[in-house]
C-alpha positions as CSV (number, residue, x, y, z in Angstrom):
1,X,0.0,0.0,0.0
2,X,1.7,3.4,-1.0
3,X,1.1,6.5,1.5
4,X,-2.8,7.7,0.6
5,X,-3.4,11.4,-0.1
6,X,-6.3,12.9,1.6
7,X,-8.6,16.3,1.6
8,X,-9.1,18.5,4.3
9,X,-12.4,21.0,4.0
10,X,-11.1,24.0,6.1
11,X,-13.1,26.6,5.8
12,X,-16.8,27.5,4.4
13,X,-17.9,30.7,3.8
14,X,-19.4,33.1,1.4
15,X,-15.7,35.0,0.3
16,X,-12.4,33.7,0.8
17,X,-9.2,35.4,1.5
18,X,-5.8,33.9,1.2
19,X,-2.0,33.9,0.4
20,X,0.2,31.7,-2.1
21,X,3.4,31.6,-0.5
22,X,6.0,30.1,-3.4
23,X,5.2,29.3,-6.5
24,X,1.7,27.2,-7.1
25,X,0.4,26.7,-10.5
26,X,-3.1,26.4,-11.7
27,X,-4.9,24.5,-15.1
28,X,-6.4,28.3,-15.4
29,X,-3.3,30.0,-15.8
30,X,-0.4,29.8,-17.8
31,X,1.8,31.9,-15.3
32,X,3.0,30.2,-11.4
33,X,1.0,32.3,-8.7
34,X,1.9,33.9,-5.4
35,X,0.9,36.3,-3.0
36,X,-2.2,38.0,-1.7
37,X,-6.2,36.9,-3.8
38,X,-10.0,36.9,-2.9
39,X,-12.1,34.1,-4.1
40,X,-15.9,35.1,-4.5
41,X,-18.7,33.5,-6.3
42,X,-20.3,35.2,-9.5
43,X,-23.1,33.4,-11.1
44,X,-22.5,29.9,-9.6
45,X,-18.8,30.3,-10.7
46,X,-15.7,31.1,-8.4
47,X,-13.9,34.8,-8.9
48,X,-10.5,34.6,-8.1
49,X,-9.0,38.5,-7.8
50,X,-5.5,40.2,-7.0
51,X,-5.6,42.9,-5.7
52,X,-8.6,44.4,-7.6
53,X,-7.7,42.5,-10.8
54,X,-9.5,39.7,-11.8
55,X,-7.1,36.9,-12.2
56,X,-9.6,33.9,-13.8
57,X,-12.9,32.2,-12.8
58,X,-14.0,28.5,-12.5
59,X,-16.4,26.2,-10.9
60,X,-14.0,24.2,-8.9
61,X,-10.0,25.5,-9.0
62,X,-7.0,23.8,-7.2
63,X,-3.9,25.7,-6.7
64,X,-0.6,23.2,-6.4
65,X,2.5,23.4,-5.1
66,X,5.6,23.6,-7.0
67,X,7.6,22.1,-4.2
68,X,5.4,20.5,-1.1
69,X,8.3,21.2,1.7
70,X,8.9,25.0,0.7
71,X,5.7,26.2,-0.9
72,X,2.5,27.0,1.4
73,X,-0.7,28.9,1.5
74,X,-2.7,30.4,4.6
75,X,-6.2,31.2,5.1
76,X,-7.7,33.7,6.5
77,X,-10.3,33.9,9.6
78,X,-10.4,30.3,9.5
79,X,-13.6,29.3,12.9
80,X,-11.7,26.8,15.2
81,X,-13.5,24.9,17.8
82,X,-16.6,25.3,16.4
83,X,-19.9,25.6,18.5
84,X,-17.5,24.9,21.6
85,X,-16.7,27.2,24.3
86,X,-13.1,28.2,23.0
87,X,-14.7,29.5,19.3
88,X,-12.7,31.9,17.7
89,X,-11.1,32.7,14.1
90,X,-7.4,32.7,13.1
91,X,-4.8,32.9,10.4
92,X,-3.9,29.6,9.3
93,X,-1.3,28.0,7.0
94,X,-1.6,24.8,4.8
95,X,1.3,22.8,3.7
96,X,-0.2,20.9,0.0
97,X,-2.7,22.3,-2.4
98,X,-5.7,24.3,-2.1
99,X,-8.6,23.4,-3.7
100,X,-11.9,25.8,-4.2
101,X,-15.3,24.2,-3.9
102,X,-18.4,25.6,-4.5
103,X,-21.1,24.4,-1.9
104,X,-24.4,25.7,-1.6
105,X,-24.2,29.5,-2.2
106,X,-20.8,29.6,-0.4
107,X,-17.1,28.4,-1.4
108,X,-15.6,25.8,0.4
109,X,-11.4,25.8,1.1
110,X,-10.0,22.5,0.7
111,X,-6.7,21.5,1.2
112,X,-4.8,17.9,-0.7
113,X,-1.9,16.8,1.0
114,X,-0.5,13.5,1.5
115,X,-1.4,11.5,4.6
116,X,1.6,11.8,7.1
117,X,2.4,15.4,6.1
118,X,-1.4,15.9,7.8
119,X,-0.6,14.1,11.1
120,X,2.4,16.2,12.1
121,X,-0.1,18.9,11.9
122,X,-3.2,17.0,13.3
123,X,-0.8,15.8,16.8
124,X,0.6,19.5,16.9
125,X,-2.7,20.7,16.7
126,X,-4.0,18.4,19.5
127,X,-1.7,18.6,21.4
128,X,1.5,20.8,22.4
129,X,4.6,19.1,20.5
130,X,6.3,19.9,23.6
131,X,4.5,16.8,25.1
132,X,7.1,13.5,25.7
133,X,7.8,11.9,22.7
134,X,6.1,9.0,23.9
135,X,2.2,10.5,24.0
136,X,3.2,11.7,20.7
137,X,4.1,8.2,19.1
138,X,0.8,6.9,20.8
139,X,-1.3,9.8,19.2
140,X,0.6,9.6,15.6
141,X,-0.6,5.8,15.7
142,X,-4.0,6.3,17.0
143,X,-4.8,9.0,14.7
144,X,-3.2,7.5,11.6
145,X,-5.5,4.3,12.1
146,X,-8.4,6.6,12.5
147,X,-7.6,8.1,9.3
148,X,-7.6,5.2,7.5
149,X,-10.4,3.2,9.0
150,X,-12.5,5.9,8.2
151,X,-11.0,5.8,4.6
152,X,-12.3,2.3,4.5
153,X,-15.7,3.6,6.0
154,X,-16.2,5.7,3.4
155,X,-16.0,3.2,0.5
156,X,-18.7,1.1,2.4
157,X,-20.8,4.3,3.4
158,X,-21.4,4.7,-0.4
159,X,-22.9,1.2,-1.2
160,X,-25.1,1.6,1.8
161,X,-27.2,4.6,3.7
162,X,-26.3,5.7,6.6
163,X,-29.1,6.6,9.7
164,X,-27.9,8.9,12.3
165,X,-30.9,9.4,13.9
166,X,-33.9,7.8,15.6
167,X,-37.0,10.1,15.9
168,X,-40.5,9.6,17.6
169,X,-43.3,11.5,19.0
170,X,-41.4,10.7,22.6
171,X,-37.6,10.2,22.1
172,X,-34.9,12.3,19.9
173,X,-31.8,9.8,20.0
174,X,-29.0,11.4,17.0
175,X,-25.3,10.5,17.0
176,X,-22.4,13.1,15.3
177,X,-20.1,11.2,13.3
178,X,-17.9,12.0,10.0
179,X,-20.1,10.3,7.6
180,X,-21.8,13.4,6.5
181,X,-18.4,14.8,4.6
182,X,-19.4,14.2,1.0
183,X,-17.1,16.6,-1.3
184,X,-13.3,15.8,1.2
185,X,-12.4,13.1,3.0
186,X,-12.2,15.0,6.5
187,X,-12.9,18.4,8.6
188,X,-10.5,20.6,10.2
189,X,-12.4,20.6,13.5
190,X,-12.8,18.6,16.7
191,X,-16.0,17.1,14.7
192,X,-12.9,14.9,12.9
193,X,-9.6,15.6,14.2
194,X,-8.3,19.2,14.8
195,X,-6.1,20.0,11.9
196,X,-4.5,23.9,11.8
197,X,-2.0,23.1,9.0
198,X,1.5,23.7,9.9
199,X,0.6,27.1,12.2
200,X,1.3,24.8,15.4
201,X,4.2,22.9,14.6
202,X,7.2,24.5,16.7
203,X,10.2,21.9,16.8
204,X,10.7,18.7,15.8
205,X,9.0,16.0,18.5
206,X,6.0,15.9,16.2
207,X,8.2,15.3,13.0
208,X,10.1,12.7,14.9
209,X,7.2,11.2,15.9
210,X,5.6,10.6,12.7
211,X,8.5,9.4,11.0
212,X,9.6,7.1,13.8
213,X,6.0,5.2,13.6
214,X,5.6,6.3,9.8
215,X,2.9,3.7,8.3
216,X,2.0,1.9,11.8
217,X,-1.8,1.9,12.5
218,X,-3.7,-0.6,15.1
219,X,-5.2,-3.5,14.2
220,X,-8.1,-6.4,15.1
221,X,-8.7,-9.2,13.6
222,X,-6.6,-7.9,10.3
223,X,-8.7,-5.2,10.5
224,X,-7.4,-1.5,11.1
225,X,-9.2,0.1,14.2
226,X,-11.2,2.6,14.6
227,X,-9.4,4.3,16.9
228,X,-11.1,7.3,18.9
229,X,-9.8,9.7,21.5
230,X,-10.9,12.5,24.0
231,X,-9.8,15.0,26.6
232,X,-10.4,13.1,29.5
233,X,-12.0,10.0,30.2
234,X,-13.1,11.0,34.1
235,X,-11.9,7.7,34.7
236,X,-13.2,4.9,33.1
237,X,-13.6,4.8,29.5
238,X,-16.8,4.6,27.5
239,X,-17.8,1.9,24.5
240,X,-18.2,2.7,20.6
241,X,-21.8,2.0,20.6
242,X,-23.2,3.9,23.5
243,X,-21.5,7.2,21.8
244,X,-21.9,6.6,17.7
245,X,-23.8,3.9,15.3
246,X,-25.2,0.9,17.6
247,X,-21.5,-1.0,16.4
248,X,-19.7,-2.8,19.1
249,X,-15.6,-2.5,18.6
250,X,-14.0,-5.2,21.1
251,X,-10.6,-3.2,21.1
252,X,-12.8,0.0,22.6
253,X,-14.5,-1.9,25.6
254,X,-14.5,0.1,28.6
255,X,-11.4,0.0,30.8
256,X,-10.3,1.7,34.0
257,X,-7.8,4.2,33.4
258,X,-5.7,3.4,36.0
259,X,-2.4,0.2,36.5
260,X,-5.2,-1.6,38.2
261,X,-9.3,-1.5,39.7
262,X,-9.1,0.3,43.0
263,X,-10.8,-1.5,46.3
264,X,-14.5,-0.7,47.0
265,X,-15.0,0.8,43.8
266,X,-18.5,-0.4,42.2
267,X,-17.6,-0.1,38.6
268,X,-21.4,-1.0,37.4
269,X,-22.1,2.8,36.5
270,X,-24.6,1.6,34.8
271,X,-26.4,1.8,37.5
272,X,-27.9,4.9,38.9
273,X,-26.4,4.6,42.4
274,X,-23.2,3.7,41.7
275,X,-22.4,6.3,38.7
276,X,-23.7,9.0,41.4
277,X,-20.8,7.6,44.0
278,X,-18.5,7.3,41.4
279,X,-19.4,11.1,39.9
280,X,-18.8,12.5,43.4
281,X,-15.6,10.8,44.2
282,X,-12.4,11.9,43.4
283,X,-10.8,8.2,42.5
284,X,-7.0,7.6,41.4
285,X,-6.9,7.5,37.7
286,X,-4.4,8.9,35.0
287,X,-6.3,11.6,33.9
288,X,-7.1,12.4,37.5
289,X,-3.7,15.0,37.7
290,X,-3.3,18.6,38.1
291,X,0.5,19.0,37.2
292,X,0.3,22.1,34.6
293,X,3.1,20.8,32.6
294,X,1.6,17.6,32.1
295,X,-1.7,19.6,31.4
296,X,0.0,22.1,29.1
297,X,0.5,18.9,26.8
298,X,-2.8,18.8,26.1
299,X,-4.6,21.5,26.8
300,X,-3.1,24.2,24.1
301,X,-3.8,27.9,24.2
302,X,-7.4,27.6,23.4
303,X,-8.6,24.9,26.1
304,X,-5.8,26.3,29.5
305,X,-8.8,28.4,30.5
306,X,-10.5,25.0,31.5
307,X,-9.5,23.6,35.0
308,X,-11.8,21.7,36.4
309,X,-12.1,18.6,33.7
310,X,-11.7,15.1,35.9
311,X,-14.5,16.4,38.1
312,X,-16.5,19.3,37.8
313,X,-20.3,21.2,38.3
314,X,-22.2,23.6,36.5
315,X,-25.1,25.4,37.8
316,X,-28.4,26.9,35.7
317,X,-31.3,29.0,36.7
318,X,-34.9,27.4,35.4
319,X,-34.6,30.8,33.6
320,X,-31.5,29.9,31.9
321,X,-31.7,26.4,31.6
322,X,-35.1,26.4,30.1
323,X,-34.3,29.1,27.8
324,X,-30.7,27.1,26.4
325,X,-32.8,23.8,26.0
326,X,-35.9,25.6,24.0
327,X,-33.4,27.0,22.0
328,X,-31.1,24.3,21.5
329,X,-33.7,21.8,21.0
330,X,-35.9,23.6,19.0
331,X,-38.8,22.1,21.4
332,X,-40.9,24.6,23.8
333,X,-40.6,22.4,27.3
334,X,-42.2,25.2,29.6
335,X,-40.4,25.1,32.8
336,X,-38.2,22.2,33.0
337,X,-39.4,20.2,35.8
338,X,-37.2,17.1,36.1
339,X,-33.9,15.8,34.3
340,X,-33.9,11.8,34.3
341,X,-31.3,9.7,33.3
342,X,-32.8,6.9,31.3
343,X,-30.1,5.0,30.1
344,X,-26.3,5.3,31.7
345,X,-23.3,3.7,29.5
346,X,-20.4,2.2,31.3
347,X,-18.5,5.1,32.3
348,X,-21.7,6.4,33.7
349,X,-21.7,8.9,30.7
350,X,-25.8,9.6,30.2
351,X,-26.9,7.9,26.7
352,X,-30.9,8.8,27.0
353,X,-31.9,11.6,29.2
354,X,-35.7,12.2,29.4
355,X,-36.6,15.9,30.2
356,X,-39.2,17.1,31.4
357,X,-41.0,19.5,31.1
358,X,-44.5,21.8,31.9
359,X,-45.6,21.7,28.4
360,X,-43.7,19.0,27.4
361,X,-41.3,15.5,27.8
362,X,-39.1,14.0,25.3
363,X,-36.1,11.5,25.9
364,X,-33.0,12.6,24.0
365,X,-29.4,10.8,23.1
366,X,-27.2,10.0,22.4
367,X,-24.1,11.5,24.4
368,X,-22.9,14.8,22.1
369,X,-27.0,15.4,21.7
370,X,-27.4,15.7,25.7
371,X,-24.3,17.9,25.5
372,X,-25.0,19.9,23.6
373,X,-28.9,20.5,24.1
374,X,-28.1,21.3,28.0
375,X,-25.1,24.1,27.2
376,X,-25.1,27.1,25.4
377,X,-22.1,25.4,23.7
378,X,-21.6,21.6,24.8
379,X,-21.5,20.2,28.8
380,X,-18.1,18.8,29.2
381,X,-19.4,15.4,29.4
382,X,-22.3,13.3,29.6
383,X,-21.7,11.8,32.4
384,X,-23.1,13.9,35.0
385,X,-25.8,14.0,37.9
386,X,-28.5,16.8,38.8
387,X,-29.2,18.3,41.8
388,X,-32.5,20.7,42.0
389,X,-33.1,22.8,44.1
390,X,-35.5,26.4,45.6
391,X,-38.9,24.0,44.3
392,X,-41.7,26.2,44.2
393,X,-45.0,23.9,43.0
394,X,-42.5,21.1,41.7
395,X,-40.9,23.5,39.7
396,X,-37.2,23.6,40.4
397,X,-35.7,27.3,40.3
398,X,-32.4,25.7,40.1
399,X,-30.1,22.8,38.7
400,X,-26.9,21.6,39.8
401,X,-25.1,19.3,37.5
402,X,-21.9,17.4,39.0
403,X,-20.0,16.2,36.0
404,X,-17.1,13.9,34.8
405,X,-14.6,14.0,32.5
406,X,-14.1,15.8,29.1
407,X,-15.3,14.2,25.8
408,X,-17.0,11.0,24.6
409,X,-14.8,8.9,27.1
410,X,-13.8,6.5,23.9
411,X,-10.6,5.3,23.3
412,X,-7.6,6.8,24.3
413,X,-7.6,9.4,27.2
414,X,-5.4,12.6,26.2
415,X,-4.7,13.5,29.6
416,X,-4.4,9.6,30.9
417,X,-2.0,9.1,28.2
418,X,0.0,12.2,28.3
419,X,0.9,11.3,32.5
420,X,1.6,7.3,31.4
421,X,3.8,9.0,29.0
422,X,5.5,11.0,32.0
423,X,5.7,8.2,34.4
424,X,7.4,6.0,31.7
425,X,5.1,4.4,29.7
426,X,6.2,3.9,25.5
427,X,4.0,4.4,22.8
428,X,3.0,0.8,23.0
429,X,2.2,0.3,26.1
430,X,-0.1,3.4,26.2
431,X,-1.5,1.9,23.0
432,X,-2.6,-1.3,24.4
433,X,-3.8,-0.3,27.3
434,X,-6.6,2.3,25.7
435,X,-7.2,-0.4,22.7
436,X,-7.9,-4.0,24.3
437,X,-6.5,-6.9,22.1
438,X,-5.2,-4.9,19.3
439,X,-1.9,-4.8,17.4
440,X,0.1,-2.7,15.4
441,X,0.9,-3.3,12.3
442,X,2.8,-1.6,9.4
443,X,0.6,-1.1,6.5
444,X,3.4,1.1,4.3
């Protein structure tokens, strides 16, 4: 198998600015380009200006590189972190070619660039490439078979339909995956894997670490795994199926982030009881540090504001609470009166939570849909439990959610991986203990 080239959508939006740094050449032009233009769309076709000079028009144009490792191009106000709480816009430059899509009545930036020039960007981007070389190896693996099992995915995906949703009169149960991408292979945002080009690549532990495990990806059954990841288990890790399609992946069975099960620990947290114990405690776990230069690993510029991850509690007014689900939701509850778990997955993450309301109650899942209905931007988790509180006539004035961890739970553990990194653990080791059974295997 040679090394697959992939495309990247980075940014959607009705006029696009950006820079050709080098010399890139185009099937429109018979001259190599560089410096500052504007694409704009004119009667279903994409203007491309200089300056104010119109330089040529097309329905779909791809700019390419003379020279991969010199040339590059940077976008402008490109939205990271989309519809989370660190959302904002920056300058961003692309290693590869640039290609211009038209989608909708907007233009669409894409960027072609062969697959392991992408993750030394994508494990820069997630991560510090100040982290030990070890988390780094572990993430370039993990993200590399991601890549390509979702590569695989996508050939499938076309011979069959894909449902990501359940609706009835009494239940709203959707799932987030990648499967919606039809014109690129992948996005630039945390809805794939967070990609920011070659802006956050400062030395060389992220080269090293892609060309030390160049080609390696994890494997089951001769299969490559899909491999998923998060901020911060809270603990114990959470299975394929009770976050995405109903699809059950032996190599992400739930495991205890930790060398061992602690004593008088029920780990059922299925069960309502024991998920409330285990939400409240503060157990030993890998993730469960606070060492800021472990943290600063992980948690790049963007995320440091958040402290409280591992464990953590957010409070709402009925006011605001009922006002953030009606909008989310689209669905007029009245004054929310109760908020039920229904269904708890194994790391006592919340995969149908019935709300209820004055006017109204509807169960909703799975675990990014509960997120992000109950936050103006997404609750760090799903796994959480609600306090109420100030009742007047069985209407609560006031919820108290006590949370754990940071993300889906599946997979690897950013945080738990980055301290077994720390503490000594290689690549491998981390590997296997986040991914049950698998291998790895060199596929090129």
């Amino acid at each position: 198998m040679n090394e697959p080239q992939i495309s990247i959508g980075i940014l959607t939006i009705s006029e696009i600015r950006f820079e050709l740094y080098g010399d890139f050449i185009s099937v429109f032009s018979n001259k190599k380009l560089s410096g500052r233009f504007t694409a704009s769309l004119d009667d279903n076709r994409i203007k491309i200006r200089q300056e104010t000079t119109e330089v040529f028009s097309a329905s779909e144009i791809i700019f390419v590189p003379n020279d991969i490792e010199t040339e590059s191009f940077l976008l402008r106000d490109v939205v990271i972190g989309k519809k989370f709480h660190w959302e904002k816009k920056e300058n961003q430059r692309f290693r590869g070619s640039l290609k211009l899509i038209i989608e909708g009545n907007e233009i669409t930036a894409v960027n072609v660039i062969p697959l392991e020039e992408y993750l030394t960007s994508v494990i820069s981007s997630e991560m510090s490439p100040n982290s030990s070389l070890e988390l780094l190896k572990a993430h370039a693996v993990v993200s590399r078979s991601w890549l390509m099992s979702q590569l695989e995915k996508q050939k499938d995906n076309k011979k069959k339909k894909i449902t990501n949703e359940l609706i009835t009169e009494d239940e709203i149960i959707k799932w987030y995956d990648r499967e919606e991408h039809a014109v690129y292979d992948f996005c630039a945002d945390d809805h794939c894997q967070r990609y920011q080009g070659v802006t956050k690549i400062i030395n060389d532990n992220a080269l090293n670490a892609i060309n030390t495990t160049r080609g390696l990806v994890l494997t089951y059954d001769n299969k490559i795994c899909d491999t998923r990841y998060s901020k911060c288990c809270g603990g114990l890790t959470e299975t394929f199926d009770n976050v995405w399609g109903n699809e059950k992946h032996n190599y992400l069975a739930p495991i205890v982030d930790y060398k061992f099960e602690l004593d008088g620990i029920d780990y059922d947290l299925q069960n309502e009881h024991s998920a409330e114990k285990w939400i409240r405690s503060n157990p030993h776990a890998y993730c469960n540090t606070t060492d800021k230069r472990i943290l600063s690993q992980i948690l790049v510029d963007f995320d440091k504001p958040t402290n409280n991850f591992f464990r953590w509690i957010v409070e709402y007014t009925q006011k605001e609470l009922s006002e953030i689900i009606r909008t989310k939701s689209g669905v007029d509850f009245g004054d929310i009166v109760d908020l039920v778990p229904i269904e708890r997955g194994f790391s006592g993450r919340i995969i149908k939570l019935k709300i209820a309301g004055s006017k109204k109650t509807i169960t909703i899942g799975k675990e990014l849909e509960i997120r992000r209905v109950l936050s103006k931007t997404h609750l760090y988790s799903s796994a959480f439990i609600v306090t109420k509180e100030e009742i007047t006539n069985e209407v609560p004035g006031k919820f108290i959610l006590h949370g754990a961890g940071w993300g889906h739970g599946v997979g690897l553990c950013q945080i738990g991986a980055a301290v077994m990194g720390e503490i000594g653990h290689g690549f491998d080791e981390i590997l296997v203990h986040y991914f049950n059974g698998s291998k790895i295997q060199k596929i090129y």
